[in-house]
C-alpha positions in Angstrom: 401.3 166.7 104.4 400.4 168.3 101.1 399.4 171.3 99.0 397.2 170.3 95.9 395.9 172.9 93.7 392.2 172.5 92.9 389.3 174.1 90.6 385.6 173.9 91.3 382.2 175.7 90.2 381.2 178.9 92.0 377.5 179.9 92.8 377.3 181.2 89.3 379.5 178.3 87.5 382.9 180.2 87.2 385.9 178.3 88.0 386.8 179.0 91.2 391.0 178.5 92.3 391.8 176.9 95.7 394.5 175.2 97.7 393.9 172.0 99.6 396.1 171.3 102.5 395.9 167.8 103.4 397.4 166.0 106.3 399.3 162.7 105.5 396.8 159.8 105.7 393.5 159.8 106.0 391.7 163.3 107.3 390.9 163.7 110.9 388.0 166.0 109.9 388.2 169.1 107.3 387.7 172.6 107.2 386.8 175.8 105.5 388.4 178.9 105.2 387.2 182.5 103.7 389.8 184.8 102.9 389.2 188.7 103.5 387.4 191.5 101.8 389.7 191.6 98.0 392.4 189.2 100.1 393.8 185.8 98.3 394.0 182.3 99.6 397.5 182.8 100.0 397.8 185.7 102.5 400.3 184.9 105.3 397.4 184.1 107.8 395.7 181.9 105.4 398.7 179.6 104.7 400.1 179.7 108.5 396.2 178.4 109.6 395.6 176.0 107.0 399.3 174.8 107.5 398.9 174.3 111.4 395.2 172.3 110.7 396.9 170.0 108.3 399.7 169.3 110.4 397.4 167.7 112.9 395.4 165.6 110.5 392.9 168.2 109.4 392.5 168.9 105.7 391.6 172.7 104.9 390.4 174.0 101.6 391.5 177.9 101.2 390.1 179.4 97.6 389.4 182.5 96.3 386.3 184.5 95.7 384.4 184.6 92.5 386.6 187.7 90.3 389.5 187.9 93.0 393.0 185.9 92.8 393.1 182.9 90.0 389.8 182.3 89.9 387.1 183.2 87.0 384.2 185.8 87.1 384.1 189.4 87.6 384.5 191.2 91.0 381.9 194.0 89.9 379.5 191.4 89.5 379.6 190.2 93.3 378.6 190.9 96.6 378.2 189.6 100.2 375.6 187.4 99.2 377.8 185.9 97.0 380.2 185.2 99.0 378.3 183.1 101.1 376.7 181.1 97.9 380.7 180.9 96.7 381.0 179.0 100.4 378.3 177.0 99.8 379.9 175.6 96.7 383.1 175.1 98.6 381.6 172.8 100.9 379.6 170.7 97.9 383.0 170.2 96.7 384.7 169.3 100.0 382.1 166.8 100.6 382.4 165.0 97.1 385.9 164.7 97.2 386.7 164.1 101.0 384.0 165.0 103.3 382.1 167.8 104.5 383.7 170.7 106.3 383.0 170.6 110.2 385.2 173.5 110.6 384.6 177.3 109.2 387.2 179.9 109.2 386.8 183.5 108.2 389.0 186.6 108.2 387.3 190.0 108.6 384.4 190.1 106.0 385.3 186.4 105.1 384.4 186.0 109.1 380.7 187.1 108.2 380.3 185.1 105.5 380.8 182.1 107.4 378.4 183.0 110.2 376.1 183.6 107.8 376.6 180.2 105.2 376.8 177.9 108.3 373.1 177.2 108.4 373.7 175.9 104.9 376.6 173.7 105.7 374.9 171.2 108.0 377.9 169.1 108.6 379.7 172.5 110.2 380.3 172.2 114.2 382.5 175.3 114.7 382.7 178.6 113.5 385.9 181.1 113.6 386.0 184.9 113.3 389.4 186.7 112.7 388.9 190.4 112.9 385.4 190.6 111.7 383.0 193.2 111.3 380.0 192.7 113.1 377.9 194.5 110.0 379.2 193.8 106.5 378.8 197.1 105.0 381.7 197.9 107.2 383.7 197.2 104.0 381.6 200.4 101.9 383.9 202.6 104.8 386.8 201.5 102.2 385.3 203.9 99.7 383.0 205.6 101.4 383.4 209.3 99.9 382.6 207.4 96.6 379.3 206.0 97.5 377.3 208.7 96.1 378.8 208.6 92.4 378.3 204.6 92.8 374.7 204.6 93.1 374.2 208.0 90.9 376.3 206.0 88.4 375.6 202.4 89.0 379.0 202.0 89.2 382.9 203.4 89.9 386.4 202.2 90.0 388.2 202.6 93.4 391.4 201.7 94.8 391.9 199.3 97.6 395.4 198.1 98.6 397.1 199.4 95.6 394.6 197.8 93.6 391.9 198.7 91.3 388.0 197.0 91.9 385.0 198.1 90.0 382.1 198.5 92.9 378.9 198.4 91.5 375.3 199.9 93.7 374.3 196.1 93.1 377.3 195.2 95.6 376.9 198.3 98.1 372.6 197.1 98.2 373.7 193.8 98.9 376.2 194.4 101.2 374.1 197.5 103.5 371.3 194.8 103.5 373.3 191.9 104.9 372.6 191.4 108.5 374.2 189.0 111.0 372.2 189.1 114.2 370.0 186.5 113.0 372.7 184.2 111.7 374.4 184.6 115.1 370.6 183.9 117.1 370.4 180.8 115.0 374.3 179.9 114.9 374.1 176.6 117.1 377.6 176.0 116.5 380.4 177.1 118.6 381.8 180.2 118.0 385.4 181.4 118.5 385.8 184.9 118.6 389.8 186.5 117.3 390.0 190.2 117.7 393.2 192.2 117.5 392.9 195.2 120.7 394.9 197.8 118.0 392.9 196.3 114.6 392.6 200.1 113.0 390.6 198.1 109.6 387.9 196.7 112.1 387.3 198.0 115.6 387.4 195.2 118.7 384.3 196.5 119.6 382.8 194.9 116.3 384.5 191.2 118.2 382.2 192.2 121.3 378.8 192.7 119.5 379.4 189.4 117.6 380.5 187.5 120.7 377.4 189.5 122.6 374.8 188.4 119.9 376.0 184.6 120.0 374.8 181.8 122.3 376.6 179.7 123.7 379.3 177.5 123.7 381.5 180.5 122.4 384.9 182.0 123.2 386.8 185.6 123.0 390.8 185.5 122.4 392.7 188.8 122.3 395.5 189.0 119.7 397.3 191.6 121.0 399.8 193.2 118.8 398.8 192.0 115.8 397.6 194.0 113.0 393.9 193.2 111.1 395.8 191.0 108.2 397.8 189.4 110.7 400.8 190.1 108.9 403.5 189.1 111.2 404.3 185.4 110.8 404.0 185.3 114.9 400.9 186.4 115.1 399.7 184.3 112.1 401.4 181.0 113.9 399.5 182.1 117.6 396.2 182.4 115.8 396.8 179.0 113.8 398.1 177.5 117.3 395.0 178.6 119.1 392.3 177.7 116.7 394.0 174.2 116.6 393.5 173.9 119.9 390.4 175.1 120.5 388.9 173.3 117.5 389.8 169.6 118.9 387.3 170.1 122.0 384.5 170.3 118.8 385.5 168.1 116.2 385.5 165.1 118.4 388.6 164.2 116.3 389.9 160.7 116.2 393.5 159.6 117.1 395.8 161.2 114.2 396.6 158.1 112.0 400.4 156.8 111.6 401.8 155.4 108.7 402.0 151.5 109.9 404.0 150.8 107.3 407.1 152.0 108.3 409.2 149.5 109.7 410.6 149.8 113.1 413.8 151.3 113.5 412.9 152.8 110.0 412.9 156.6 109.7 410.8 157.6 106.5 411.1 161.3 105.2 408.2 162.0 102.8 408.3 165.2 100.3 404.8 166.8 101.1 405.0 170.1 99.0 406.9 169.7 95.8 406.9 173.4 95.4 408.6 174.2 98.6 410.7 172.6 101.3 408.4 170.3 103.7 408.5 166.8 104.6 406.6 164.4 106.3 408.3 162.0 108.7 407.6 158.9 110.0 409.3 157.2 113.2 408.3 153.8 113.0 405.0 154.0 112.6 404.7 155.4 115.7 405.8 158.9 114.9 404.5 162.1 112.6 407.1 165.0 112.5 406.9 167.6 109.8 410.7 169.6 108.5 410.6 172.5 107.0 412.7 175.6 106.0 411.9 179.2 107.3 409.7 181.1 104.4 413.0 183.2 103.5 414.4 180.9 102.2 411.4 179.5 100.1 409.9 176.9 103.2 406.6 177.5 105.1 408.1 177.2 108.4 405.9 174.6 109.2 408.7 172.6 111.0 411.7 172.6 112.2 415.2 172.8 109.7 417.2 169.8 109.3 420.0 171.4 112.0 416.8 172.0 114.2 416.3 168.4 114.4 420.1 168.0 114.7 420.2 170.0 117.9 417.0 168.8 118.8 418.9 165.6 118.9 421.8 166.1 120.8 419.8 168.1 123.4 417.8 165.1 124.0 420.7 162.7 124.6 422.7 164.9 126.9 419.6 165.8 129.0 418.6 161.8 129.1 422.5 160.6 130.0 422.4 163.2 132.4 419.1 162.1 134.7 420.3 158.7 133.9 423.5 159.3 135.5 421.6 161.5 138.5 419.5 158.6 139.5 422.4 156.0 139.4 424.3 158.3 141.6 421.2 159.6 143.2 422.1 163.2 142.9 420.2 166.0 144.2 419.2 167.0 140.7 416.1 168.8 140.0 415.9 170.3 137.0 418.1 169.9 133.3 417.9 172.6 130.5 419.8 172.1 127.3 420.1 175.2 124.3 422.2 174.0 121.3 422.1 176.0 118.8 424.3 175.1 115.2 426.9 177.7 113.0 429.5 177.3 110.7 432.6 179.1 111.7 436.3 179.6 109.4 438.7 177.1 110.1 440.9 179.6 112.1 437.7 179.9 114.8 438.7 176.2 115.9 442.4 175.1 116.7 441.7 171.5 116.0 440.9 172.1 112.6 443.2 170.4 109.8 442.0 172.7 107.1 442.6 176.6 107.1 440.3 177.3 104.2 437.2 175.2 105.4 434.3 176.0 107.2 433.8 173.9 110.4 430.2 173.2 111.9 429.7 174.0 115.5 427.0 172.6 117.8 427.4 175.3 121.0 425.7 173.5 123.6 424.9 175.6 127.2 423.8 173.1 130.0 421.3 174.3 133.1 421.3 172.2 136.0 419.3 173.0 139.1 419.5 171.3 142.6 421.5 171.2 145.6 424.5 170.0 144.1 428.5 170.9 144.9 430.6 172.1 142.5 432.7 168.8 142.2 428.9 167.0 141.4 428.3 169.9 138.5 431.8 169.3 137.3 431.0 165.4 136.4 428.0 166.2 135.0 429.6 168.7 132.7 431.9 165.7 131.8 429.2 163.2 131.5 427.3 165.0 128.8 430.3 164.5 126.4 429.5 160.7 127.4 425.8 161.3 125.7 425.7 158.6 122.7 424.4 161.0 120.1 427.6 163.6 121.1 430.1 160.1 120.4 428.3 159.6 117.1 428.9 163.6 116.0 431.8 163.6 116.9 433.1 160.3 115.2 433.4 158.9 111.6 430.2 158.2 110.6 429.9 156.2 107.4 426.7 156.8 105.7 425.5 154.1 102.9 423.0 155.3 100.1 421.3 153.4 97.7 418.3 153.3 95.3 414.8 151.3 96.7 413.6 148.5 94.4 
């Protein structure tokens, strides 16, 4: 997977900044998504969606409006309608340089602009709403005890976020005359509805007017607890998670496609965003993984660590060896859990330890058996999961041989 920085032409020929997140190989399909009212393409929820869709073989382009983020143009100079032209142009480019977007993604007025531009994205099969108003001049409620010097004026500077925009009476017009209920008559897409139950930006009963005004196929999902910008990283990963799995039953998507190049018994780890810390791995051919790091630490969190996959590892093994061992002995067990989790502890924390000043790694390991089993039976299985081959490999030399390719 990948991150590519990209430019393209607006509706009124500004340069427009995006971020395309591509899946490794070939795209599975690709989407759109519209970030919210003076947002960025690089909002937590923005990243954590476009991140989950790429990491099952969709490609997602994330830009920013015309005057907002790093792209060109002025902010005073557009409106709703805009917006949705902006959209249009996103699309164009999506379908000259990979293909059309069958997916569209917007959060909170970014929601209503794609209802409203997928009649004029033909390609478009689904449609997703994250906290969106159900009547675009919601937003004027931002600045609403400044709507009187705005028209009287033509214009006024107002604060939003900590920010300063220039709102024009061109953009509060545009914006009080935008209307959904037709687009939503006419959608003929299926529609996923996200609300949060708490949103205090845009009320849930906005989600149940849109959902109301919509035909059918179309579907309501509660994100309780989150907030309207889905600023939690768990919320942000439920939403992603969700519309993933939602989306596939639309896209008709095609088997995710491997990397037969890799050789068997090959593990190839891929660097897929040079500016942070995820890889693309492939098993054999017959295997996509992503790594990552956690977004403190500069990753995207879009897989797990190194030591994940480490524990991952040895969790595996001991909970294979030990249903091997159960059927050769044909033990009454049920059920195996297995938590590791990895830490570094001071060389005084372990007595086998040669060096007092080093660190030590430690793999804690807690094992959950179920079954009618007695405790002699529980005691050898304890004593066969130091028998699993990946716990002999840890815990022996391991020589490790590196060299340059070619």
């Amino acid at each position: 997977m990948s991150v590519e920085k990209v430019e393209f032409r607006g509706h009124n020929d500004d340069m427009l900044a995006g971020r395309l997140d591509m899946p490794v190989g070939k795209p599975r399909a690709c989407a759109l998504f519209a970030h919210c009212f003076t947002c960025s393409k690089d909002i937590v929820a923005a990243r954590r969606i476009s991140g989950t869709l790429a990491g099952l073989g969709i490609a997602v382009l994330r830009f920013d409006f015309t005057g907002l983020g790093h792209s060109q143009g002025e902010f005073a100079n557009t409106g709703f309608s805009s917006n949705v032209d902006d959209l249009v142009a996103a699309a164009d480019f999506m379908r000259e340089k990979i293909q059309a977007p069958a997916l569209l993604i917007g959060h909170s007025l970014g929601g209503a602009a794609v209802i409203a531009a997928a009649a004029r994205i033909p390609q478009s099969k689904a449609v997703v709403t994250i906290g969106t108003p159900a009547d675009p001049a919601h937003v004027l409620k931002n600045f609403a005890g400044r709507i009187g010097e705005i028209k009287s004026k033509g214009k006024a500077e107002v604060e939003l976020a900590g920010r300063k925009f220039t709102i024009t009476s061109d953009f509060v017009e545009d914006v009080s005359s935008a209307n959904l209920t037709t687009s939503l008559a006419g959608l003929r897409r299926a529609l996923l509805v996200m609300h949060a139950p708490g949103d205090t930006t845009v009320s849930i009963d906005d989600a149940g007017t849109i959902f109301k005004a919509a035909k059918h196929p179309k579907s309501f999902v509660t994100l309780d607890g989150a907030d309207h910008l889905l600023t939690s990283e768990q919320d942000a990963t439920y939403a992603a998670e969700t519309i993933a799995t939602w989306a596939k039953r639309y896209l008709n998507l095609p088997r995710p496609a491997l990397d037969k190049k890799v050789p068997e018994g090959i593990t190839r780890v891929s660097e897929a965003d040079p500016a942070g810390f995820l890889q693309d791995i492939s098993v054999s051919g017959s295997f996509h993984l992503l790594a990552d790091e956690p977004e403190r630490v500069g990753g995207t969190n879009l897989g797990p660590s190194p030591y994940q996959f480490l524990a991952a590892a040895l969790g595996a093994c001991t909970s294979m060896t030990l249903r091997m061992y159960a059927r050769r002995k044909k033990l009454a067990l049920t059920g195996i859990g297995v938590d590791v989790s990895h830490s570094k502890q001071h060389a005084p924390d372990c007595e086998d330890c040669e060096s007092k000043k080093a660190k030590i790694d430690v793999l804690e390991r807690i094992i959950t058996i179920e079954g009618k089993l007695d405790d002699g039976q529980r005691a050898r299985l304890l004593q066969i999961a130091d028998m699993c081959p990946v716990h002999k490999t840890l815990e022996s030399e391991v020589l490790i041989k590196t060299r340059y390719s070619g």
